[in-house]
N, C-alpha and C positions, 0 to 999 in steps of 0.2 A: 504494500500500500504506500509503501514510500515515494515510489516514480507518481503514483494519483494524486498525493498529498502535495508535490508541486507541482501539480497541472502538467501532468505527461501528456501526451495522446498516447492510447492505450491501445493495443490488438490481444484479445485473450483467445489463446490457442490450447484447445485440451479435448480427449475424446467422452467428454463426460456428456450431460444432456443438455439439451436449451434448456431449461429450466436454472438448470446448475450454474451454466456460462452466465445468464440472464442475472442472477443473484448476485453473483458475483459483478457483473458491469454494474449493478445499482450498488456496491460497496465502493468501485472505485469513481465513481460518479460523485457519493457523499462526500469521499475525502479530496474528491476535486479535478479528479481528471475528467474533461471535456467528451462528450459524445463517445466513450468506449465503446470499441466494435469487438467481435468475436467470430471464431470460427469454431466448428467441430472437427477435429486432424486425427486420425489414428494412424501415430507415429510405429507403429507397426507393419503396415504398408510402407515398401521401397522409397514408392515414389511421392512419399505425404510428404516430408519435409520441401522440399522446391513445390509443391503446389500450397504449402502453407507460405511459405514467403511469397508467392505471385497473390495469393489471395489477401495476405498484408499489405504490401504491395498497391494495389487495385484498391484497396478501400482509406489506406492511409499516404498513401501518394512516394512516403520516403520510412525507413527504417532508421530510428539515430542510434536505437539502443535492443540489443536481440538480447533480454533475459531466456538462458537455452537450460531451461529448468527442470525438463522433460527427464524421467527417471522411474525404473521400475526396481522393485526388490523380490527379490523370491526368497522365501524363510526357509532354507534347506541346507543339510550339512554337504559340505564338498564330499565329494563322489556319489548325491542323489540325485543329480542336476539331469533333467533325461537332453539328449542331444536341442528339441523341440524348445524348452527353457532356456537352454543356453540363447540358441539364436534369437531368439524373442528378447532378450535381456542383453544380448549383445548391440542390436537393432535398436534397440530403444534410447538406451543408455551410452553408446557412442556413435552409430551410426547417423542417427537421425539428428544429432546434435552436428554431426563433422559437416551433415550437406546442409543442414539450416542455414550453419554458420558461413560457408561456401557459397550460397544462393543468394546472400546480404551482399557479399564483397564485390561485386562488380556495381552497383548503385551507389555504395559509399565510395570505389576508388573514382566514379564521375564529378563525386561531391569532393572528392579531397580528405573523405575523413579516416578513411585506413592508410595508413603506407606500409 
């Protein structure tokens, strides 16, 4: 709530439900962030991360700030992990974060704000 609290403009990305996302834009709304948008991304599909940023993108015009927050935990001792968990946890937890963060960097290096 801290980026809301100084007036961010906000894109909330999460596979939860509109209702959920909804809730949550009217928290960051109170603490002051302007017109928050949202999507629903199931960063488990390949290809969600670069269609969550085109879909950022497309309704916020420029990306200044990628909080890449997205993370799953599996409660399991090392060597119960079936093949299936791994990747799913792998995908989630690094994959989807590497091309999120990948899909920003050509709009920021137009603006100048990555080198």
């Amino acid at each position: 709530m801290r980026l809301a609290s100084e007036g961010a403009a906000i894109y909330l990305a999460a596979d939860g439900t509109e209702a959920e996302l909804e809730e949550t834009a009217a928290t960051c709304r109170k603490a002051g962030a302007p017109d928050p948008a949202w999507g629903i991304h199931d960063l488990t599909r390949l290809d969600e991360p670069e269609k969550m940023i085109a879909a950022c993108h497309q309704r916020m015009k420029r990306i200044d700030i990628l909080v890449n927050n997205a993370g799953l935990r599996v409660r399991k001792a090392f060597g119960e992990f079936s093949h299936e968990e791994f990747d799913r946890l792998v995908t989630v937890n690094l994959r989807a974060p590497f091309f999120a963060s990948q899909a920003v960097v050509p709009s920021c290096l137009r603006r100048a704000a990555v080198t």
